[in-house]
Backbone as a ProteinNet text record, in pm:
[ID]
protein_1_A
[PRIMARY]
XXXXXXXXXXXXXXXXXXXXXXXXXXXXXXXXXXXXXXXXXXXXXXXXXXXXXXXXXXXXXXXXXXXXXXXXXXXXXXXXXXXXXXXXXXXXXXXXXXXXXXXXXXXXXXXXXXXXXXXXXXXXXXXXXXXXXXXXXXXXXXXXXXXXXXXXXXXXXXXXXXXXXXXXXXXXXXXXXXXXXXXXXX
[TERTIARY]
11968.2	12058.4	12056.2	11917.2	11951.8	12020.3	12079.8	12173.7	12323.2	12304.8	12441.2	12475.9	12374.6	12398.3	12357.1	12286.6	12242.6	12342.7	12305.3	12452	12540.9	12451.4	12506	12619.2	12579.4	12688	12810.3	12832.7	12901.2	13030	13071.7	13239.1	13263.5	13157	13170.3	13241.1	13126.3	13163.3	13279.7	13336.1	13479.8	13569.6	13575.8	13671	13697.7	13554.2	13547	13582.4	13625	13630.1	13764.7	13852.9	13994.8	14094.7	14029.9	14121.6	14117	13967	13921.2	13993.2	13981.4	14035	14193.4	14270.7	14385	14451.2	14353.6	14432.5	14378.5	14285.6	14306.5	14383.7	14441.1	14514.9	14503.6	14588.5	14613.7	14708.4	14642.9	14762.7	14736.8	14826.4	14834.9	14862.3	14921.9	14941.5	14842.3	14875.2	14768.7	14845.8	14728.9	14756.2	14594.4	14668.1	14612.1	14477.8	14376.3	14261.7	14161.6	14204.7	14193.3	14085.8	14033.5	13930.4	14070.2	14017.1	14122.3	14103.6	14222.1	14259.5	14123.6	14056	13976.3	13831.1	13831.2	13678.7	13589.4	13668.2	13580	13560.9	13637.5	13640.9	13493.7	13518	13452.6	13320	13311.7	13162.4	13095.9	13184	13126.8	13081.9	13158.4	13088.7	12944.3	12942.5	12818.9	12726.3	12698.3	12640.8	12610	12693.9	12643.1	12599.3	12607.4	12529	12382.7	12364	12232	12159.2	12215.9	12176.7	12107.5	12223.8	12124.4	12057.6	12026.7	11951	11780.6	11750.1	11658.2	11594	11699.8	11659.2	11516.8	11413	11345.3	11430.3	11337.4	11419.1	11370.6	11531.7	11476.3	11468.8	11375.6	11367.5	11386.2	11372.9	11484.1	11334.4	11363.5	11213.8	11164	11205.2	11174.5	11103.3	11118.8	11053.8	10901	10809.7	10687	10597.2	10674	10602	10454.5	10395.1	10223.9	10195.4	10249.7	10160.5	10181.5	10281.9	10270.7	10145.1	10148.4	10040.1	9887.7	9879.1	9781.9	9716.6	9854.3	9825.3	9782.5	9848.3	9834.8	9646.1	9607.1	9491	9408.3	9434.5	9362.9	9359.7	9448.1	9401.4	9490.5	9556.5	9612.8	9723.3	9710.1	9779.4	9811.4	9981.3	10019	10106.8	10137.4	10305.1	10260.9	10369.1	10330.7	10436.9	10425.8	10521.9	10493.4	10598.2	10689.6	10807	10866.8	10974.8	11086.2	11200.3	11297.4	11358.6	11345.2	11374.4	11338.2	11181	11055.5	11026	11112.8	11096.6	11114.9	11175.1	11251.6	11126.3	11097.1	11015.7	10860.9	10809.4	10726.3	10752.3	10827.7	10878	10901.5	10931.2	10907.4	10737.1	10711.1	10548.1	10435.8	10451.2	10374.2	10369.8	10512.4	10510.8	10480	10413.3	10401	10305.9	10219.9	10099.4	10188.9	10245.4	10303	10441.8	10427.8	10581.7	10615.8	10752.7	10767.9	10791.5	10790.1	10830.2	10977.4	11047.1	11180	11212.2	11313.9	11372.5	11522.8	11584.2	11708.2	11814.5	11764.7	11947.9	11939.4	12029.8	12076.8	12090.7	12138.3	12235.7	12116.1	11971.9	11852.4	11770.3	11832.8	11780.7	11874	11805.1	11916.3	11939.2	11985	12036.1	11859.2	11778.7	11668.2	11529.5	11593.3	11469.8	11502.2	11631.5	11653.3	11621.6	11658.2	11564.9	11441.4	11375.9	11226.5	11205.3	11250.5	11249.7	11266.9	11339.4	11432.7	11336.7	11249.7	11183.4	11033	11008.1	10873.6	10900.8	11077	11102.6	11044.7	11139.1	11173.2	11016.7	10908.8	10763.6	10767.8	10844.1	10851.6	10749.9	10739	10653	10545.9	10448.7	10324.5	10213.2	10117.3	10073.6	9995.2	9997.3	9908	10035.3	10163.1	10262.8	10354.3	10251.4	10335.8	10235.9	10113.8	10002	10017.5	10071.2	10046.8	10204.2	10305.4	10402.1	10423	10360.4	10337.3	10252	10132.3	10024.6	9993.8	10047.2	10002.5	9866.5	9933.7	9779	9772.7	9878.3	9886.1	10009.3	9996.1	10168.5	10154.5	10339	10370.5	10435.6	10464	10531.7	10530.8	10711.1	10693.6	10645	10584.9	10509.1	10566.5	10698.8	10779.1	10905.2	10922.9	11048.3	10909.3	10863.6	10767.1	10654	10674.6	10565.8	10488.7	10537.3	10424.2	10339.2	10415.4	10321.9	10177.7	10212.6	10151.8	10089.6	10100.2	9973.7	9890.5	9920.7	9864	9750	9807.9	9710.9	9620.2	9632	9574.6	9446.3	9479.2	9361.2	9296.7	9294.8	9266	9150.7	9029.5	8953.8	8934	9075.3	9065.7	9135.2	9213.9	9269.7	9237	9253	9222.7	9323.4	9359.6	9435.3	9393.6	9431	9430.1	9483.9	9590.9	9698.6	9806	9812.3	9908.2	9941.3	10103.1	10127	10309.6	10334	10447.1	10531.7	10451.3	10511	10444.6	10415.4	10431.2	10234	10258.8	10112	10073.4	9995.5	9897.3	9829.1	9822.2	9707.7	9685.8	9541.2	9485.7	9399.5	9317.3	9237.3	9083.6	9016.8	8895	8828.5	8791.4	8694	8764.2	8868.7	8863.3	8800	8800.2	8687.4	8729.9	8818.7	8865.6	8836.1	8845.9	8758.1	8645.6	8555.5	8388.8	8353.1	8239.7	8219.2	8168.9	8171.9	8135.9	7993.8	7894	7719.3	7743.3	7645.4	7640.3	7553	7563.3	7479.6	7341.2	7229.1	7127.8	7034
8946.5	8921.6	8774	8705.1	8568.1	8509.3	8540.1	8449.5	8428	8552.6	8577.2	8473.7	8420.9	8265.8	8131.4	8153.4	8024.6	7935.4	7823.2	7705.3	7710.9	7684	7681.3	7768.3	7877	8007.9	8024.2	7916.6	7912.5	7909.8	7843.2	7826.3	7986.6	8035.8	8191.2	8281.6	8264	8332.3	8340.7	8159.6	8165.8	8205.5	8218.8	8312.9	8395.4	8484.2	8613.7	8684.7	8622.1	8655.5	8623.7	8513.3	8570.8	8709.9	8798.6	8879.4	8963.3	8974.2	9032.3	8937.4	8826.7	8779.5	8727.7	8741	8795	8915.5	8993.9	9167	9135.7	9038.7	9043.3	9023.9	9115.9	9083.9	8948.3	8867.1	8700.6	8715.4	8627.7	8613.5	8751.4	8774.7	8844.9	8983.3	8982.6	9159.6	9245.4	9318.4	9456.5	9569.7	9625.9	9754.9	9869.1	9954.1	10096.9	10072	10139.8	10120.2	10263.7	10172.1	10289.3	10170.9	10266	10125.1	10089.8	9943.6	9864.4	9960.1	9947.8	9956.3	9917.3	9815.9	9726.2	9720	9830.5	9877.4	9900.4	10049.5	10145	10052.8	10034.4	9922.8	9766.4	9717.4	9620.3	9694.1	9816	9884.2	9937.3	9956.8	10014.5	9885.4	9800.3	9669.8	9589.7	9661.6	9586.6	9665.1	9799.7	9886.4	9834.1	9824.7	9777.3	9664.8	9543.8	9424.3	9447	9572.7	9578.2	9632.4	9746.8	9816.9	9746.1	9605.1	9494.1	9408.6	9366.4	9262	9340.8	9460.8	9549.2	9589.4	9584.5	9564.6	9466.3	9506.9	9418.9	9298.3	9213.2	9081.5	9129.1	9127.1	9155.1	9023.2	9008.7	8901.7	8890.2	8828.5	8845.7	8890.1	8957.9	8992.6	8843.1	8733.8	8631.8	8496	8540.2	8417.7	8524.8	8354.5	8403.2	8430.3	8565.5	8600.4	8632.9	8664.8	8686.5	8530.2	8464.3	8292.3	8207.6	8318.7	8252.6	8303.2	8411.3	8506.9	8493.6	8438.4	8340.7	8254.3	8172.3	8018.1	8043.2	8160.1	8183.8	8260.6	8336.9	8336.8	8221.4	8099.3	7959	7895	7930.1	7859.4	7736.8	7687.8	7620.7	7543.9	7417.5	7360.9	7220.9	7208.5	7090.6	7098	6968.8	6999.8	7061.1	7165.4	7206.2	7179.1	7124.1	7070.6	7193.7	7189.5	7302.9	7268.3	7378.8	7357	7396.5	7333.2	7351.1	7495.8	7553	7707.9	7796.8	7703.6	7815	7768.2	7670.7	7619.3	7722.2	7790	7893.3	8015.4	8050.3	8126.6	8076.8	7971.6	7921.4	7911.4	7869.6	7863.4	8021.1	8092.4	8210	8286.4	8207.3	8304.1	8202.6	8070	7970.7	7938.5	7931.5	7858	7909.3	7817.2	7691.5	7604.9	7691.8	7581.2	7491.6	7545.9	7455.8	7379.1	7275.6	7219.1	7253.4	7211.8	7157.3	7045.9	7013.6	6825.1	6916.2	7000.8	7005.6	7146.7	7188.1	7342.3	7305.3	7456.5	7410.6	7360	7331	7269.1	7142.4	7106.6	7010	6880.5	6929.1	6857.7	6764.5	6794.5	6767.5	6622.8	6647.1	6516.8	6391.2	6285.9	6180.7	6163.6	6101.4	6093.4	6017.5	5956.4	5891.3	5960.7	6077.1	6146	6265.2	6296.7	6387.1	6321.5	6174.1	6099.8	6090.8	6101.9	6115.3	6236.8	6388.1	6485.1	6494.4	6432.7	6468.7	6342.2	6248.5	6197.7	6256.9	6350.9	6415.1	6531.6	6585.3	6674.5	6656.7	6525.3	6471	6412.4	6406.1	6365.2	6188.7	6135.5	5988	5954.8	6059.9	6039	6106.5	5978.3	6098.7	6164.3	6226.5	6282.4	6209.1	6098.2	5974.4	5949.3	5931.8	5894.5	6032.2	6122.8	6267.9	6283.1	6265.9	6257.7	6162	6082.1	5957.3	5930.8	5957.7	5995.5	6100.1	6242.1	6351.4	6414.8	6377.8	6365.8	6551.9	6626.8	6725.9	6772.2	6953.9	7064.2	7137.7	7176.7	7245.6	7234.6	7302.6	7258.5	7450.9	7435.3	7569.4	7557.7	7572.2	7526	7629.4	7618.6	7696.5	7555.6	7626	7509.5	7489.3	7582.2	7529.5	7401.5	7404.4	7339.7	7220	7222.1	7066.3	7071.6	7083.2	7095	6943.1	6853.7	6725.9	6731.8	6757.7	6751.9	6890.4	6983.7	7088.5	7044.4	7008.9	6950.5	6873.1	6773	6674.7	6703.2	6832.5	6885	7007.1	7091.1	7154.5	7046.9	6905.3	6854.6	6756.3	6745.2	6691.2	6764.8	6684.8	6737	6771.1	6713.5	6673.3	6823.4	6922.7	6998.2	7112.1	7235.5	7335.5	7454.6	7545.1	7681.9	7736.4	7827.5	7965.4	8075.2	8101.7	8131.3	8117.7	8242	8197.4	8334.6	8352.4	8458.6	8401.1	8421.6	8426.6	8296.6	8206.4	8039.1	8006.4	8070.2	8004.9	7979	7857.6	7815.9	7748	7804.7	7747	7662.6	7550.4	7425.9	7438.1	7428.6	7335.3	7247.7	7208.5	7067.5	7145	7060.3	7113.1	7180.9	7115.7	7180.5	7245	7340.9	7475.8	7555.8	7684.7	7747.6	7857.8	7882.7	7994.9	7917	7755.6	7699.6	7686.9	7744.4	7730.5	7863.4	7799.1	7926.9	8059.8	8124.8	8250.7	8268.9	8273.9	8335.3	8455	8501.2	8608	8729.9	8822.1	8875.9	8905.3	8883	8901.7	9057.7
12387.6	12496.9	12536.1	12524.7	12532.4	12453.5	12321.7	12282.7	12282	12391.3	12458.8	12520.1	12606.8	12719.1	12624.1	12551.9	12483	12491.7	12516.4	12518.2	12385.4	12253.5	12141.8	12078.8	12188.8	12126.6	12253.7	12339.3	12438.1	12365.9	12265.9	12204.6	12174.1	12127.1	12040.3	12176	12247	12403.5	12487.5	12422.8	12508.7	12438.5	12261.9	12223.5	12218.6	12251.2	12230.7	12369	12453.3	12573.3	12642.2	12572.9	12581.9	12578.7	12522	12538.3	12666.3	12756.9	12821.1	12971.6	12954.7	13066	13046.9	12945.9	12958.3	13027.1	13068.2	13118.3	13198.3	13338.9	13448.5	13539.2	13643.4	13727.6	13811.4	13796.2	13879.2	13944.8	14078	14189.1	14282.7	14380.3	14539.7	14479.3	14332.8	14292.1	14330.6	14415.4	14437.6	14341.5	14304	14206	14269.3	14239.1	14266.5	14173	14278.8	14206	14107.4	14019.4	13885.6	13796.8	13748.6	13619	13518.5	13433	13391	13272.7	13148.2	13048.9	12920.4	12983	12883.6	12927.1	12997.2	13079.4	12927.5	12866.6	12839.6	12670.5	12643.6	12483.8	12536.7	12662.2	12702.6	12740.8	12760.6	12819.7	12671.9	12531.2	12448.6	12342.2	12413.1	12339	12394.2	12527.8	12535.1	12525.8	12491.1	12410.4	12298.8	12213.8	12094	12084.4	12183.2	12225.2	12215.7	12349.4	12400.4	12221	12210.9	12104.3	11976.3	11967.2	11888.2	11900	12037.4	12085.6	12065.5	12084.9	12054.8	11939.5	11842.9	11703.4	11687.9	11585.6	11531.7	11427	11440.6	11365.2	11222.6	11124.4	10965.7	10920.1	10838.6	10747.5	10613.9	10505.5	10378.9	10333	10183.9	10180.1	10084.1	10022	9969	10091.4	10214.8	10319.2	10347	10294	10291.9	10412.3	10496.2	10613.9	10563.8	10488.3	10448.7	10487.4	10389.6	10433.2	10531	10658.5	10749.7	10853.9	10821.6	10904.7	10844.9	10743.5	10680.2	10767	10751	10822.2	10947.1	11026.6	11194	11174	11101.9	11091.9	11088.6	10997.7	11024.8	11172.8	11284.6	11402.5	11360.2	11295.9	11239	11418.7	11452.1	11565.1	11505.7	11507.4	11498.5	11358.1	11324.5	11249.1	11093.2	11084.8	10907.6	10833.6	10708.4	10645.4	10558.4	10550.6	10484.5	10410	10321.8	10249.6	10310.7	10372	10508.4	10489.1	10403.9	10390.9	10503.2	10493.5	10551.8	10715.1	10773.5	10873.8	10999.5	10965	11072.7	11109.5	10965.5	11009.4	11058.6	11068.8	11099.4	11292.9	11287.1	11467.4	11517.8	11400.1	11462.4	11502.9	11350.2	11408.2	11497	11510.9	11549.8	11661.7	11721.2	11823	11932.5	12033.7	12075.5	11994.1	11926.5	11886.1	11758.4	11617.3	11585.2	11564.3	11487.6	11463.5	11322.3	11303.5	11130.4	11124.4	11022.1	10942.1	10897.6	10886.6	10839.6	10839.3	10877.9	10896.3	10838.8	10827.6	10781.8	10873.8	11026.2	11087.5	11015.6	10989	10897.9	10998.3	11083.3	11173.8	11242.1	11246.6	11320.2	11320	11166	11082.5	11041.1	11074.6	10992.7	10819.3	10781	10690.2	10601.2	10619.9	10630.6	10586.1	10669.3	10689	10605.9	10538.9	10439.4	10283.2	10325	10168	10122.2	10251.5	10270.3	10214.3	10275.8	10192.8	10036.1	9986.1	9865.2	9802	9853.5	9754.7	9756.7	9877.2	9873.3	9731.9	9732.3	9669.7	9510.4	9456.2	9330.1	9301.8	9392.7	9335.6	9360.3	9427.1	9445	9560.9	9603.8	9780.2	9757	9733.6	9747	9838.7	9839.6	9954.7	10006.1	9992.7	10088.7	10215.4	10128.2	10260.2	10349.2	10302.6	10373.3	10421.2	10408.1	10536.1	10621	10604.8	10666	10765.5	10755.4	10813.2	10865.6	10856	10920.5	10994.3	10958.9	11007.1	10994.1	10894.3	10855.3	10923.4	10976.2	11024.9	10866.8	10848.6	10679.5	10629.1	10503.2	10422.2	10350.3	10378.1	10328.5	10249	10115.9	10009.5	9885.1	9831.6	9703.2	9616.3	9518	9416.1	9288.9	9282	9186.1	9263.1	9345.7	9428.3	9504.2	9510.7	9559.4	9448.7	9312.4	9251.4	9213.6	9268.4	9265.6	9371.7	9511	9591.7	9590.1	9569.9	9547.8	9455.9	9370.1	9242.3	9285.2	9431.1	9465.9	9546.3	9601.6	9717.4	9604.2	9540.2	9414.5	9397.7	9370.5	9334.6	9439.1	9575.5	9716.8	9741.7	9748.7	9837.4	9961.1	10014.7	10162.9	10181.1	10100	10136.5	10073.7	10089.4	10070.6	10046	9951.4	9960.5	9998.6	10103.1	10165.1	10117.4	10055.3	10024.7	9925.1	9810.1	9685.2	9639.4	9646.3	9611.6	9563.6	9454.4	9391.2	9431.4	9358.5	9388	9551.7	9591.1	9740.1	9790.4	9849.4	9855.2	9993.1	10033.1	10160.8	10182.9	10198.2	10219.6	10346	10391.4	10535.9	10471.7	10573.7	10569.8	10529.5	10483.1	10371.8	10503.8	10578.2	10701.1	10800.4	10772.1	10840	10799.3	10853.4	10840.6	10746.9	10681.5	10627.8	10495.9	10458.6	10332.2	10296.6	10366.4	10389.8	10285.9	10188	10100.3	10183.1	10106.5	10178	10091.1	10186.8	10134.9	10102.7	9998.3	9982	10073.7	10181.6	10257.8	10180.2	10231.3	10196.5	10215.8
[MASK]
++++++++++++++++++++++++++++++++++++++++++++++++++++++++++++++++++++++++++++++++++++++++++++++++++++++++++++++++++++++++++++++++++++++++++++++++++++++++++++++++++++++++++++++++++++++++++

């Protein structure tokens, strides 16, 4: 139901809402009071409003909700670079604690900062200057579609996998605690 008011969806709202305020009576006309024409069509629509605002959120089954719920097991606070696919769902399971370095609104980013991407993409940027411009908590990444950087961090001591299941890979920083060997109980 909040994205009923959301500002962004305000143009949607005012088209969708012409027809409804077309059949109001304007001006001193009094008419007999009966419910309008556009009650019961306007009352069965917001039924099916409510009806979907209630829905659980589906997700595609290819966005790697496991390695986000991974990462949210690490305690993980502060920006995760990610592959802008996966940005969305990260703000879904993270936030407040984290950010992204890139999601898909397009519109978010300058033109600058999509080259920056597309040379982290193409292997031109390496993970000295994506640490160092991002200041990375972890990275969520398919490892075929960033496979330099993922190779880079594969062999980083400074970083660690958590997480690898069908291209898609988890880094944090060596000294979290989910990278600490595990003893064997005695």
């Amino acid at each position: 139901m909040m994205t009923f008011v959301a500002y962004r969806f305000v143009l949607f709202l005012a088209i969708g809402i012409v027809p409804v305020v077309s059949r109001l009576p304007i001006g001193g006309e009094t008419q007999a009071r009966r419910a309008p024409s556009w009650l019961a069509p306007g009352a069965l629509g917001l039924v099916v409003i409510a009806t979907l605002a209630f829905q659980p959120t589906r997700f595609a089954p290819e966005l790697p909700l496991a390695a986000a719920h991974r990462l949210k097991d690490a305690h993980v606070r502060g920006t995760v670079y990610a592959d802008f696919p996966y940005g969305g769902i990260l703000i879904d399971t993270g936030w407040p604690d984290w950010r992204v370095a890139y999601d898909g609104r397009y519109y978010r980013y300058s033109s600058d900062e999509w080259q920056l991407n597309g040379g982290v993409e193409a292997g031109y940027v390496p993970l000295v200057d994506v640490t160092r411009h991002w200041r990375p908590a972890a990275f969520l990444l398919n490892d075929e579609h960033n496979r330099s950087l993922a190779g880079e961090l594969a062999h980083s001591r400074r970083w660690c996998r958590i997480f690898e299941q069908s291209h898609i890979v988890v880094y944090v920083p060596a000294w979290n605690t989910l990278c600490a060997p595990k003893r064997p109980r005695r």
